[in-house]
N, C-alpha and C positions, 0 to 999 in steps of 0.2 A: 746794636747794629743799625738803627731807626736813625738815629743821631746824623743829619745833611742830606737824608733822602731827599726827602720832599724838596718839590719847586713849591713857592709861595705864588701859587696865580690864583688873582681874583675867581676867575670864573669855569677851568678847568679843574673838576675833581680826581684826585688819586695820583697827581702825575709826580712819578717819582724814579730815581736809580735803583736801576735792581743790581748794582755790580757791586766791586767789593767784599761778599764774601769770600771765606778761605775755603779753598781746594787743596787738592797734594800740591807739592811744590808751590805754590803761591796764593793769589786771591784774586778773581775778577777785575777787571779796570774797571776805573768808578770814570763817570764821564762817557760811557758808551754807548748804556743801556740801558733805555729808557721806558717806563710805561706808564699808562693812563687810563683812564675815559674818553669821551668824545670832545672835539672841541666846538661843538656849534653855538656854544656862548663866548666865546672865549672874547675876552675886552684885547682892547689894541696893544695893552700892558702886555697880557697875556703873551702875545703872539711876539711880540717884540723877544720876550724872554726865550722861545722856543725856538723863534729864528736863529738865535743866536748859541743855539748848542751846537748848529753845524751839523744836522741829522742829514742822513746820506741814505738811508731806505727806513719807508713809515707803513708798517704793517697795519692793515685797516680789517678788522675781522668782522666785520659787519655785510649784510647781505647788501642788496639795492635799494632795497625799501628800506632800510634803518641810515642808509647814507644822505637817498634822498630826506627823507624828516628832518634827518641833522646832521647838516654839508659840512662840512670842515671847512671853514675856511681860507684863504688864500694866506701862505706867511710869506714875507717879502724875502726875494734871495734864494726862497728852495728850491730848488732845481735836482734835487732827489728822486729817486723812484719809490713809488706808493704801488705794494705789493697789497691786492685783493683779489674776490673772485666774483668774475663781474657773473651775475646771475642771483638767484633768491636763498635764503637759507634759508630759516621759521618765519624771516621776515617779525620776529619780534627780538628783543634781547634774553638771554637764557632765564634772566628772574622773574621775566614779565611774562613766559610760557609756564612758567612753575607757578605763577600766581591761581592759575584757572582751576579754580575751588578751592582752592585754599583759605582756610575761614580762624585756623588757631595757628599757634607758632609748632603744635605738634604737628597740624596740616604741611606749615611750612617746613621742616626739617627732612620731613618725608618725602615731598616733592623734588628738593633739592639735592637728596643722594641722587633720586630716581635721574636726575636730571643730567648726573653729574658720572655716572654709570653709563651714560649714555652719551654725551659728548665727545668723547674720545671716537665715535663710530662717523659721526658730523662728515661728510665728502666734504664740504665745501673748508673744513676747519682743516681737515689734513691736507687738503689742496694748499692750501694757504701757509700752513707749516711749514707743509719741504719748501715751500718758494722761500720762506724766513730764513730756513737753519742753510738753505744755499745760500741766500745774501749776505750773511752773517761772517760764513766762512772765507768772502773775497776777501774781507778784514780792510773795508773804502770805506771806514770811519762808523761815525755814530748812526743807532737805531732807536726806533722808537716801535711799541706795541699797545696795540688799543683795540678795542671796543664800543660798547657801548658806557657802560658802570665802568669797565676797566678791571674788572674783580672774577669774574666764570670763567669767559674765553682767553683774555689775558690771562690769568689767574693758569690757567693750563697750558700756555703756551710758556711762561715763564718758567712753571716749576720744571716739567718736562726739558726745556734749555737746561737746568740749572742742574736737574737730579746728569746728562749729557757730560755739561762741566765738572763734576766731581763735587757738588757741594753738596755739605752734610741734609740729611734729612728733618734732623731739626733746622736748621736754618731755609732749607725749603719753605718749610711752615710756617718759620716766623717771617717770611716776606709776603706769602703769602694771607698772613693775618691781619700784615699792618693795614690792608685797605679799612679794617672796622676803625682805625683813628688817624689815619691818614688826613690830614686839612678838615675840613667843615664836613663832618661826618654827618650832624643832625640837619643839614640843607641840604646833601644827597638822598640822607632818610625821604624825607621830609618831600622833595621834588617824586622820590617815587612813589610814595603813599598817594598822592594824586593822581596820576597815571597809572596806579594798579586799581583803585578805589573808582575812578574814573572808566575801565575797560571791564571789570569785574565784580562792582558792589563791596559788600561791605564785606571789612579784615581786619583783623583785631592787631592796635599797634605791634603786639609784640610779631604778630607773622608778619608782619610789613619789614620790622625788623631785620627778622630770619630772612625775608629774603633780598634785602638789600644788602645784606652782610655779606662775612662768610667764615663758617665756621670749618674746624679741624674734620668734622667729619662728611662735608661733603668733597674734600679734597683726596681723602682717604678711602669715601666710596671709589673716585675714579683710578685709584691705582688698583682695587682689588679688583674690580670690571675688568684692568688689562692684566690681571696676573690669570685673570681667570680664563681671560680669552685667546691670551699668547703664552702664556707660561710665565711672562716677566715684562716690566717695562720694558728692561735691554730689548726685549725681544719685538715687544710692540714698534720700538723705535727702528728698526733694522726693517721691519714689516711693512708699517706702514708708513713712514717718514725719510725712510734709506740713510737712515745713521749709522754708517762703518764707522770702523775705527779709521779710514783716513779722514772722512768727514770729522771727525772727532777732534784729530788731531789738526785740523786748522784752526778750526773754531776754536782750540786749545791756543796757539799759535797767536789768535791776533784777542783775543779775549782774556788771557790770562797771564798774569804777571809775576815774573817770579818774587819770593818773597825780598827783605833784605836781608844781608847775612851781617 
């Protein structure tokens, strides 16, 4: 299923379609749904390609401080809504909060259930969610979701969409996996072992690794976190995100396509 995801940009990492899996009665539109990392490198190439999807609301999960660092800047023609929350979160990215003492990659594994167990609680991410899964549902074209990595917050804003749409659980996971070979994997590594090594001292490549990845179990902590604190994702969503089923049923509506017969 990895097979056309990916954009080919120079300098934006992770940015790829998350549609196209199958659900009951059909499979996601491909060409709708978009996610990423940050663009504050992003070459003129880049932006050319991204203007050119046609995105109609760009969900930015990032506090003030991670925006200000790294602006996104200007694509020519968008005239789109950029859904955030204007105010502070950790003020760092989730990998770069889970680095602080983290010294082996057992360190790092452990920090990032912890992390990940605890993200779904985030105000400012659930704030930011319902404003998604409502823009989503007017079904005014394409979307894009990002971050900072493109991989924690995106990475939970996605699967939660997806587990909404009806897609299987393993196919959850493998979209969410493909950030570890997504595009130039070892020059994301690699840009944040600086910037961890740099704010924290020293960490042994493999937990640099651990947490610029991501693995099957910290996405797995975060569901057991919501079975544990609502009884069930269903429930989480209805809770804290206000996903009814007529909510459901739009998002079905302009997101999912029947199959062929």
């Amino acid at each position: 299923m990895s097979a056309g995801r990916l954009l080919a940009l120079e300098h934006v990492h992770n940015f790829r379609d998350y549609g196209g899996y199958a659900v009951p009665h059909g499979q996601l539109r491909r060409g709708v749904l978009f996610r990423s990392g940050h663009h504050a490198d992003a070459s003129g190439s880049d932006l050319d390609i991204i203007g050119d999807l046609g995105l109609v609301h760009v969900l930015d999960l990032r506090g003030n401080g991670e925006r200000e660092r790294y602006p996104n800047p200007a694509v020519s023609g968008f005239a789109g809504e950029v859904i955030y929350y204007d105010g502070e979160t950790a003020g760092l990215a989730p990998h770069a909060e889970a680095a602080d003492g983290t010294l082996t990659e057992a360190d790092a594994h452990r920090a990032m259930e912890r992390l990940y167990a605890h993200l779904p609680q985030r105000t400012a991410l659930l704030w930011t969610l319902r404003r998604y899964y409502a823009a989503l549902a007017k079904g005014e074209g394409a979307s894009l979701v990002h971050c900072h990595a493109g991989k924690d917050r995106t990475g939970m804003a996605v699967a939660l969409l997806h587990h909404v749409l009806g897609v299987h659980p393993d196919d959850i996971m493998e979209d969410y996996l493909l950030t570890n070979s997504a595009g130039d994997s070892e020059a994301r590594i690699a840009h944040g072992a600086v910037a961890i090594r740099e704010r924290y001292g020293a960490a042994s490549d493999e937990a640099v690794r651990a947490l610029m990845g991501v693995r099957a179990n910290y996405l797995e902590a975060a569901w057991r976190a919501l079975e544990e604190s609502h009884g069930s994702v269903d429930a989480f969503l209805a809770a804290e995100l206000g996903v009814d089923e007529t909510l459901r049923e739009r998002l079905r509506l302009h997101l999912v396509e029947s199959s062929p017969t």
